[in-house]
The first five atom37 places (N, CA, C, CB, O) and aatype in JSON, in Angstrom:
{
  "aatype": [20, 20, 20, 20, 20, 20, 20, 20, 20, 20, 20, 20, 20, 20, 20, 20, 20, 20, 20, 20, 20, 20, 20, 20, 20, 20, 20, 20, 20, 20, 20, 20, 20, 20, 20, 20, 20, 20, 20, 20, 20, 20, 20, 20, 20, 20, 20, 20, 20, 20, 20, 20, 20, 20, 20, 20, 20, 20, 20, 20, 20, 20, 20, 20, 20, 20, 20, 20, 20, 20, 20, 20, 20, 20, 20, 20, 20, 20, 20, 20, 20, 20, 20, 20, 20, 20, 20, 20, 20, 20, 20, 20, 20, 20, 20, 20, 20, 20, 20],
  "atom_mask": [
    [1, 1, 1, 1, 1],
    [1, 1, 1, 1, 1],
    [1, 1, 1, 1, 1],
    [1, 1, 1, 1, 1],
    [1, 1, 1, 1, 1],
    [1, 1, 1, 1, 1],
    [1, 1, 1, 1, 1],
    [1, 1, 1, 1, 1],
    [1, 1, 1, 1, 1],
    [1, 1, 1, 1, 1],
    [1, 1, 1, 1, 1],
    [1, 1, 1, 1, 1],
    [1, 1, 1, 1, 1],
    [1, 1, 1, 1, 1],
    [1, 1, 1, 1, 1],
    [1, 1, 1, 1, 1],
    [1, 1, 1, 1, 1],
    [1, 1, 1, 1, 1],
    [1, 1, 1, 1, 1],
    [1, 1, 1, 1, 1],
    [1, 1, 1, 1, 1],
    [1, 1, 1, 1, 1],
    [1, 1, 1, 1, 1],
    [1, 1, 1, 1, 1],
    [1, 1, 1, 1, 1],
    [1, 1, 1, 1, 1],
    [1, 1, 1, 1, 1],
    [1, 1, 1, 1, 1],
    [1, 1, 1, 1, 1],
    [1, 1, 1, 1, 1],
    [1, 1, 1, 1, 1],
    [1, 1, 1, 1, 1],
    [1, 1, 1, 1, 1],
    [1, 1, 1, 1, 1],
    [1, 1, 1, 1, 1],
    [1, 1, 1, 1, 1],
    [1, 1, 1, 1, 1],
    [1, 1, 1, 1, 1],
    [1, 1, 1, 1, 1],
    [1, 1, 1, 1, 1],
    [1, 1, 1, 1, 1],
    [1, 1, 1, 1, 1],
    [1, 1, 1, 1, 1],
    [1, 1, 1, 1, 1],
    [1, 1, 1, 1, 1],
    [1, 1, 1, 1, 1],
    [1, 1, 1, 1, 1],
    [1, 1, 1, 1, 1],
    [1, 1, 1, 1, 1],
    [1, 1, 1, 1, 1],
    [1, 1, 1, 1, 1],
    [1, 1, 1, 1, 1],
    [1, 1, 1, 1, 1],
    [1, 1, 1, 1, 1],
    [1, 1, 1, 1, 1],
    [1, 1, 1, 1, 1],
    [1, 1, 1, 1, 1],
    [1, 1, 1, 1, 1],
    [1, 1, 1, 1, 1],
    [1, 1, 1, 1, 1],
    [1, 1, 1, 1, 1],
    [1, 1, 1, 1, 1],
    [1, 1, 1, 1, 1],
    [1, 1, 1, 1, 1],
    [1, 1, 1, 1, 1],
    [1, 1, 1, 1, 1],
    [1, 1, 1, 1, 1],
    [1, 1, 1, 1, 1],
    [1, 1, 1, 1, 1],
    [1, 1, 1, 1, 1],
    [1, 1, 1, 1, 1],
    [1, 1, 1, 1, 1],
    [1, 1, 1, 1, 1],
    [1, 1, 1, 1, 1],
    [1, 1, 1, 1, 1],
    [1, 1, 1, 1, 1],
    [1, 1, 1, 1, 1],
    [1, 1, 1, 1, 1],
    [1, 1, 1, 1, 1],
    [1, 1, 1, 1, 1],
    [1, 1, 1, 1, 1],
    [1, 1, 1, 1, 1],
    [1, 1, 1, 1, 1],
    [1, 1, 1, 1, 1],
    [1, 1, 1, 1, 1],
    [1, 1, 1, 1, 1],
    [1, 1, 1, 1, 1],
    [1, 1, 1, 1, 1],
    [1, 1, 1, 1, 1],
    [1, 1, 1, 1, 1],
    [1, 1, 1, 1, 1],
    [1, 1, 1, 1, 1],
    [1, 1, 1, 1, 1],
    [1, 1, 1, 1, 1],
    [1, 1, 1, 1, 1],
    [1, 1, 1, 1, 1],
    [1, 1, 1, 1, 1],
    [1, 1, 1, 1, 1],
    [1, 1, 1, 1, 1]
  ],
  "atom_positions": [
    [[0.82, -1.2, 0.0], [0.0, 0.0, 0.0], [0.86, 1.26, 0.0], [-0.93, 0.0, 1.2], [0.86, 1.94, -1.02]],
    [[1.64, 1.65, 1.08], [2.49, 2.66, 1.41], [3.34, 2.75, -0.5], [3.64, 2.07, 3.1], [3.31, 3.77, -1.18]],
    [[3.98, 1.47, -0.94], [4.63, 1.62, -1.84], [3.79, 1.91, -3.35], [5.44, 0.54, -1.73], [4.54, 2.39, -4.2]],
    [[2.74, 1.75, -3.68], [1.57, 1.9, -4.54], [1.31, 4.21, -4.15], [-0.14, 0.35, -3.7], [1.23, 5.26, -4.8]],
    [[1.3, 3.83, -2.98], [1.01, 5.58, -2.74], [1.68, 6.51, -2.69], [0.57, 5.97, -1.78], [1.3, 7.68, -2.69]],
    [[3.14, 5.98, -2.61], [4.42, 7.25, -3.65], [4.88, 6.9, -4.93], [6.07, 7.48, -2.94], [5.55, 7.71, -5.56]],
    [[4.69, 6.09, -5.28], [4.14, 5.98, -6.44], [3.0, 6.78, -7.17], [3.85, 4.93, -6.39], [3.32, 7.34, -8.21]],
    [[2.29, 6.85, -6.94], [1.18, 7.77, -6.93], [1.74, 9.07, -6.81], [0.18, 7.5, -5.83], [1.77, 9.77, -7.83]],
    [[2.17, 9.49, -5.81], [2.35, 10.64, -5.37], [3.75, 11.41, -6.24], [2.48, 10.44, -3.8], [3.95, 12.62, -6.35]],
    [[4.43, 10.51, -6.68], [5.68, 10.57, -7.84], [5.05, 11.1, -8.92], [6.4, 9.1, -8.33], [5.2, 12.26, -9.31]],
    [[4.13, 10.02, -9.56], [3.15, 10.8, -10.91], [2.96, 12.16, -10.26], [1.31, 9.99, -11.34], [3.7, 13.15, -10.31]],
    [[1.8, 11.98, -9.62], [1.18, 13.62, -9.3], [2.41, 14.8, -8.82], [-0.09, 13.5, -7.76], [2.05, 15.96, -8.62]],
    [[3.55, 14.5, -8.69], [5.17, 15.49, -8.58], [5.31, 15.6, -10.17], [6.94, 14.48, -7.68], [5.87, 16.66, -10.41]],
    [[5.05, 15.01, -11.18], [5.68, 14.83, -12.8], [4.63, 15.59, -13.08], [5.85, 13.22, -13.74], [5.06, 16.58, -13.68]],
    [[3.66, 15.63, -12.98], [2.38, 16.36, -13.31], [2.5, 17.85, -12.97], [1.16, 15.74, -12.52], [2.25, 18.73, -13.79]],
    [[2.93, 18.1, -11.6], [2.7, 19.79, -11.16], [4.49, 19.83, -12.07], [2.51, 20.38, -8.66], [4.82, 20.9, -11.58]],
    [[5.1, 19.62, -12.51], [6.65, 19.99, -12.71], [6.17, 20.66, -14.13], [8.03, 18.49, -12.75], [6.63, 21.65, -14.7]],
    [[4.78, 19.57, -14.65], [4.66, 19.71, -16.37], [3.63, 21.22, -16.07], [3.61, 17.93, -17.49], [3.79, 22.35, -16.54]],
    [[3.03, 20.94, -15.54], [2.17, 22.41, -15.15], [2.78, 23.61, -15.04], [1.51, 22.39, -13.86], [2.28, 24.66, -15.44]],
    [[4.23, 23.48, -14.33], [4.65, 24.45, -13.67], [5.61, 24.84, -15.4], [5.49, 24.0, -11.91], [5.64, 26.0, -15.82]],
    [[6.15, 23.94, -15.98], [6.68, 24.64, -17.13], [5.94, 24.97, -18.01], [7.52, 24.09, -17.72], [6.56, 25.45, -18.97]],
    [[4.69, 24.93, -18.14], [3.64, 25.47, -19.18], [3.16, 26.83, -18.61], [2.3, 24.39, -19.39], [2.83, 27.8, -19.29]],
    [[3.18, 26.72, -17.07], [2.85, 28.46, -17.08], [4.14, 29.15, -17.02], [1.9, 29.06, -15.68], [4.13, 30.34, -17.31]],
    [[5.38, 28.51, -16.64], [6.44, 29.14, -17.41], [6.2, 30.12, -18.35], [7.09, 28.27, -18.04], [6.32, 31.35, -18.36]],
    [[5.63, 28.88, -19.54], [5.92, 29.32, -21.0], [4.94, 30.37, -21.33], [5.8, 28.11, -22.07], [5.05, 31.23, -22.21]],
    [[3.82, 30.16, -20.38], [2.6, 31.11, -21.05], [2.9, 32.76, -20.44], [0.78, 30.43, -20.42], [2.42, 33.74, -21.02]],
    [[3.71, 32.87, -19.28], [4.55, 33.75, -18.41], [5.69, 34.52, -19.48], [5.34, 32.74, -17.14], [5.99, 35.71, -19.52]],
    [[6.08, 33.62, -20.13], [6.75, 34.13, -21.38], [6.57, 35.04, -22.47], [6.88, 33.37, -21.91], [7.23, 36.01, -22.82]],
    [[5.08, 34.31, -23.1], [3.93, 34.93, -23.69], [3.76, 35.83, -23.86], [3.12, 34.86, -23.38], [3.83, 36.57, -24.84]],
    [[3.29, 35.95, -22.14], [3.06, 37.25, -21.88], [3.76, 38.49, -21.83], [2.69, 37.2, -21.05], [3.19, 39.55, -22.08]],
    [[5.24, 38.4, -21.44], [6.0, 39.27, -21.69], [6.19, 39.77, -23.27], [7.06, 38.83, -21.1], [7.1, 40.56, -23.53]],
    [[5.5, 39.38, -24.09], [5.71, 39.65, -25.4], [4.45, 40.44, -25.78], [5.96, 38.38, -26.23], [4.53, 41.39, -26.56]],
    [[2.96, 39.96, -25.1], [2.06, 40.48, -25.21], [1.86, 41.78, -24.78], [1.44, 39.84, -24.88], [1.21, 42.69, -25.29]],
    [[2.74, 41.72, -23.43], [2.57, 43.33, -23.15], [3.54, 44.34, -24.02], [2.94, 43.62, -21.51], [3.35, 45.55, -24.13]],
    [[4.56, 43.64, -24.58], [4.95, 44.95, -25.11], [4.33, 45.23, -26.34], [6.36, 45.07, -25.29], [4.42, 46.37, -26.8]],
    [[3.47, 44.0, -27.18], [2.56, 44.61, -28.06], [2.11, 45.41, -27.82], [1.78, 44.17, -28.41], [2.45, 46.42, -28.44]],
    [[1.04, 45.53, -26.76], [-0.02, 46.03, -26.11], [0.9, 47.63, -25.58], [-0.67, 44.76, -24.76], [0.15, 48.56, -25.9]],
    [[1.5, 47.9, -25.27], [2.62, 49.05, -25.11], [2.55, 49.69, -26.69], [4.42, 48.33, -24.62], [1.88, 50.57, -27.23]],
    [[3.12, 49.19, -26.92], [3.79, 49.42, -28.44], [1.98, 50.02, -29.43], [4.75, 47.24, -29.24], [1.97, 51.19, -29.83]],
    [[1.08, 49.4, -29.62], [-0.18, 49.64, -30.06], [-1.35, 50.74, -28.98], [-0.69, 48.08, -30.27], [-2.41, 51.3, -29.26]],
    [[-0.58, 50.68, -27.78], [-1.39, 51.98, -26.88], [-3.09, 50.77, -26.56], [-1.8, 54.11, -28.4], [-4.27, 51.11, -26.67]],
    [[-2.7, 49.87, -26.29], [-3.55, 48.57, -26.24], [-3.51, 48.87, -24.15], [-2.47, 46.64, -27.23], [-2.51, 49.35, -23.61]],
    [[-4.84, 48.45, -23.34], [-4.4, 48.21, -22.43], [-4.14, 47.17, -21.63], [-4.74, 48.7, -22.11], [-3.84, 46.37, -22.52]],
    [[-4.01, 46.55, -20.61], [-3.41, 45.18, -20.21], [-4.93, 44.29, -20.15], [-2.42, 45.26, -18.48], [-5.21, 43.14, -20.51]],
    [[-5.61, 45.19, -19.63], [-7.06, 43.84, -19.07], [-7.92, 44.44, -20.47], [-8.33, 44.21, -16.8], [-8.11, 45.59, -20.88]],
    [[-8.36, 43.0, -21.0], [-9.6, 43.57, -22.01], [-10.38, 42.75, -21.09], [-9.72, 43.22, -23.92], [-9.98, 41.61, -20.86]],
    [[-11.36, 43.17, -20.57], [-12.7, 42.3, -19.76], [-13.16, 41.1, -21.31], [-14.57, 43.89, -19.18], [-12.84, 39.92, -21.51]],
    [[-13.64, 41.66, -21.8], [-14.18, 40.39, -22.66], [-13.41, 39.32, -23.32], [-14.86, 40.85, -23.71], [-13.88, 38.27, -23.75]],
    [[-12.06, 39.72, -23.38], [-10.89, 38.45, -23.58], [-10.74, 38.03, -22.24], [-9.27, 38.89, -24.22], [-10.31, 36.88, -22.17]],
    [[-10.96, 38.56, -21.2], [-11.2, 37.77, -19.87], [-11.79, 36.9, -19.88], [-11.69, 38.26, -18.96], [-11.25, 35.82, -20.14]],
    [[-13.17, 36.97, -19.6], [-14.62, 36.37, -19.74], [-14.29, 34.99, -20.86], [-15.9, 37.75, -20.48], [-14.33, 33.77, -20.68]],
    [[-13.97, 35.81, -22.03], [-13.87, 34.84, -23.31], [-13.22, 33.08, -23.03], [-12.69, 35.74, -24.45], [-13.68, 31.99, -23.34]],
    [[-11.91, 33.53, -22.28], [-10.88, 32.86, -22.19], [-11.44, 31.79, -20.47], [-9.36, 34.11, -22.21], [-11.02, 30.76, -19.95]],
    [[-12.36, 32.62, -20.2], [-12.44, 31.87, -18.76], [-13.22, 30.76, -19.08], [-13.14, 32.72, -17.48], [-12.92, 29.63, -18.72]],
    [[-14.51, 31.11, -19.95], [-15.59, 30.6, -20.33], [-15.05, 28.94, -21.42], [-16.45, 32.01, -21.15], [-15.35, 27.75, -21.4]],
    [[-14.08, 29.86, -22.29], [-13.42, 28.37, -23.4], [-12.97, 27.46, -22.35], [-11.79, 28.7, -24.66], [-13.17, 26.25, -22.3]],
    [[-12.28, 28.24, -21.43], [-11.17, 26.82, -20.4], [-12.24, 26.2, -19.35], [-9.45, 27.68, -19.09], [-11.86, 25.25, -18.66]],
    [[-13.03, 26.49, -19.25], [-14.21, 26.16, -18.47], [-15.15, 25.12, -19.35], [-15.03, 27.58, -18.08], [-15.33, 23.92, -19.16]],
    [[-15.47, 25.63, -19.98], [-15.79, 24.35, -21.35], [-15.25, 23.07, -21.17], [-15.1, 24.71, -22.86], [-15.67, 22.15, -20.47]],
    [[-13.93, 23.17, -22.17], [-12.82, 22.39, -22.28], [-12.66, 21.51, -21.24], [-11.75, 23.1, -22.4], [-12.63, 20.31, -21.52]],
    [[-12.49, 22.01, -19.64], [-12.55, 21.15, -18.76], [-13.69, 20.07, -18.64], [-12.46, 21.83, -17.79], [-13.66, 18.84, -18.71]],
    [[-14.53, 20.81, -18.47], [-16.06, 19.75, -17.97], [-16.1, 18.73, -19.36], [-18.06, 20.95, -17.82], [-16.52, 17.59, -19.13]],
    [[-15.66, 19.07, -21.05], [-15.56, 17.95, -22.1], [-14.38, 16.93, -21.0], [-14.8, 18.64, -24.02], [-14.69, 15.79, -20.64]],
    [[-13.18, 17.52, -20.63], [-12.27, 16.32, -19.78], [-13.25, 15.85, -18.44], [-10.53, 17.08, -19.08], [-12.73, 15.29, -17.48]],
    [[-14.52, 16.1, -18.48], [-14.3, 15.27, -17.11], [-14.06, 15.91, -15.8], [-13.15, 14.42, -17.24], [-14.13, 15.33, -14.71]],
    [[-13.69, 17.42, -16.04], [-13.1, 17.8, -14.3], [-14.0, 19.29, -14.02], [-10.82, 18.23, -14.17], [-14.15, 20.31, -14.68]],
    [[-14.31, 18.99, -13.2], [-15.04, 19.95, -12.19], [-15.61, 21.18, -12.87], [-14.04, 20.44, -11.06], [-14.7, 21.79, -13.42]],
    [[-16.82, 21.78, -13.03], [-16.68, 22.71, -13.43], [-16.13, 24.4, -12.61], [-17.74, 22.52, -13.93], [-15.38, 25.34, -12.87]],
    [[-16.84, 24.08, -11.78], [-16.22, 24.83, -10.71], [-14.8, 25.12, -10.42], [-16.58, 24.34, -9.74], [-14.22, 26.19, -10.22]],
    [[-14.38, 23.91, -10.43], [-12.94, 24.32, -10.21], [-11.84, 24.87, -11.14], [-12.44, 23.34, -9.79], [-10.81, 25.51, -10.91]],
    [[-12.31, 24.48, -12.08], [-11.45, 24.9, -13.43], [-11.54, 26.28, -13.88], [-11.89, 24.09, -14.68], [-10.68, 26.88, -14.53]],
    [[-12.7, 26.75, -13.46], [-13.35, 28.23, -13.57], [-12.18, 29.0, -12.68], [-15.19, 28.4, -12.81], [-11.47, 29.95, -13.01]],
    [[-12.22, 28.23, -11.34], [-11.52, 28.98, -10.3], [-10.01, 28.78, -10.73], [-11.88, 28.42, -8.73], [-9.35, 29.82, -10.72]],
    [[-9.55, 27.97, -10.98], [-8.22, 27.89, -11.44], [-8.02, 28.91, -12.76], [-7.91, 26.32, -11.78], [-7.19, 29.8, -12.64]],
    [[-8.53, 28.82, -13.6], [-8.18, 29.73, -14.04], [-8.35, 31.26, -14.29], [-8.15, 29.32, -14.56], [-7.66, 31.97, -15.03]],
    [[-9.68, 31.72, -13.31], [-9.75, 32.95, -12.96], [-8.37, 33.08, -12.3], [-10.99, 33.27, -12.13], [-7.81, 34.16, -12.52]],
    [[-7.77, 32.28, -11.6], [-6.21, 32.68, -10.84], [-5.26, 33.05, -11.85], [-5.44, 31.37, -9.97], [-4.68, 34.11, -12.08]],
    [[-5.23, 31.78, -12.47], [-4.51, 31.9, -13.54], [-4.46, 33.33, -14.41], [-4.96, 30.86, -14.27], [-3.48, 33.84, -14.95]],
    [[-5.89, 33.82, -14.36], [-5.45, 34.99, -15.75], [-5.59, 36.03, -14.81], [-6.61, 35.22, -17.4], [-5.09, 36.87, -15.54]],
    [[-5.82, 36.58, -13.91], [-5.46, 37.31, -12.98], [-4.33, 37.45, -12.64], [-5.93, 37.11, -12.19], [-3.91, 38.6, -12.59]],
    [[-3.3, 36.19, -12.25], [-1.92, 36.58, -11.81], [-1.5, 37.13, -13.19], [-0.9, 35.28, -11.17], [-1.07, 38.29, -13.26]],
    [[-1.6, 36.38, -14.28], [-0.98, 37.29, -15.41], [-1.03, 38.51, -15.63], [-1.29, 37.02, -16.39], [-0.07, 39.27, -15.7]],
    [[-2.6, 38.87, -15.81], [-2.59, 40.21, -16.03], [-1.79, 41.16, -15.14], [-3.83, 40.57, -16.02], [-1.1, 42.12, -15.48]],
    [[-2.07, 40.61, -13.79], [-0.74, 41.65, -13.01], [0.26, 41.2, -13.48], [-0.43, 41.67, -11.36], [0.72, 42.25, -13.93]],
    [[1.18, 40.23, -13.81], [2.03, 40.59, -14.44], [2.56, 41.29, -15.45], [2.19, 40.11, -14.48], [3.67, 41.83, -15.45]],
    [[1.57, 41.28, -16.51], [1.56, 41.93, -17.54], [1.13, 43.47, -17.28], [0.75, 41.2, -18.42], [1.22, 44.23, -18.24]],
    [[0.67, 44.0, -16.01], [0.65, 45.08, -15.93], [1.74, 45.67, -15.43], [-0.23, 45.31, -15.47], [2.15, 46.73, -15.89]],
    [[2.25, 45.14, -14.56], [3.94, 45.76, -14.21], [4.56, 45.3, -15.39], [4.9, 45.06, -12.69], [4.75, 46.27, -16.12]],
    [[4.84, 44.55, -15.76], [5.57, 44.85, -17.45], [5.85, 46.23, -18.36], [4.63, 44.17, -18.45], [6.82, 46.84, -18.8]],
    [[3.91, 46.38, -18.38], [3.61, 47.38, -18.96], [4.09, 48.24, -18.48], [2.62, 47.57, -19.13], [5.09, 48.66, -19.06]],
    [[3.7, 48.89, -17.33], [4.25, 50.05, -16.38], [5.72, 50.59, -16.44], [4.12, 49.58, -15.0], [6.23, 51.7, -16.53]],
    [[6.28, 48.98, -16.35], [7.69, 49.28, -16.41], [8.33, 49.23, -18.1], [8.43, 48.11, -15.39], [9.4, 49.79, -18.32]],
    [[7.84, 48.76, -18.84], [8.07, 49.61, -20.2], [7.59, 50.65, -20.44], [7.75, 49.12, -21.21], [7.89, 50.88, -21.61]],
    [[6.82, 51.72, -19.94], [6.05, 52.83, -20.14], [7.03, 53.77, -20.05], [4.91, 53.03, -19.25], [7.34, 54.63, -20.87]],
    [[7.76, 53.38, -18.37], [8.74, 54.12, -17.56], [10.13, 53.91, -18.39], [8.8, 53.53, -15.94], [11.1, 54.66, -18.5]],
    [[9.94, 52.87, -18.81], [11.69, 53.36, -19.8], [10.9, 54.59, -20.84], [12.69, 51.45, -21.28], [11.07, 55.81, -20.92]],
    [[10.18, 53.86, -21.41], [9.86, 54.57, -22.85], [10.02, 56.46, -22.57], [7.87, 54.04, -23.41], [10.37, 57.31, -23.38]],
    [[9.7, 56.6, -21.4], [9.74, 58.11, -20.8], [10.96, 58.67, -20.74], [9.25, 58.23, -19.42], [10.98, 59.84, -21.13]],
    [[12.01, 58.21, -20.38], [13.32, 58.32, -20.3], [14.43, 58.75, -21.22], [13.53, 57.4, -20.01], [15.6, 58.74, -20.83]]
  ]
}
């Protein structure tokens, strides 16, 4: 039993490692998005690419099978932490651009 359940618990470590380099990458993304969004006088939050994006990944989940609720909530986190990121980005390319 004990040996069946880190086992287990090994997968579910390979799993958050693969998670954790995909928001890496999407963290990446984003640093590119904001300087579009700089560069075009675009601002960081569009509410309806919010909504849009919450609603598709919310979908998508419940076709897999997983929670609807939760997937909603995960990724309301998800595009929230970004956008603050992408807003200090912005900010702080604004502040060179001034210089």
């Amino acid at each position: 039993m004990k040996k069946e359940l880190l086992h287990l618990r090994a997968l579910i470590d390979d799993v958050d490692r693969q998670l954790l380099a995909l928001l890496a990458r999407r963290y990446e993304i984003v640093e590119k998005v904001a300087a579009h969004k700089v560069e075009n006088g675009l601002p960081a939050r569009i509410p309806g690419r919010i909504k849009t994006v919450i609603q598709r990944r919310e979908a998508a989940a419940q076709r897999l099978g997983l929670p609807r609720r939760a997937a909603a909530h995960i990724w309301e986190t998800i595009v929230e932490e970004t956008c603050r990121y992408e807003e200090r980005l912005m900010d702080n390319l604004l502040k060179d651009n001034r210089l």
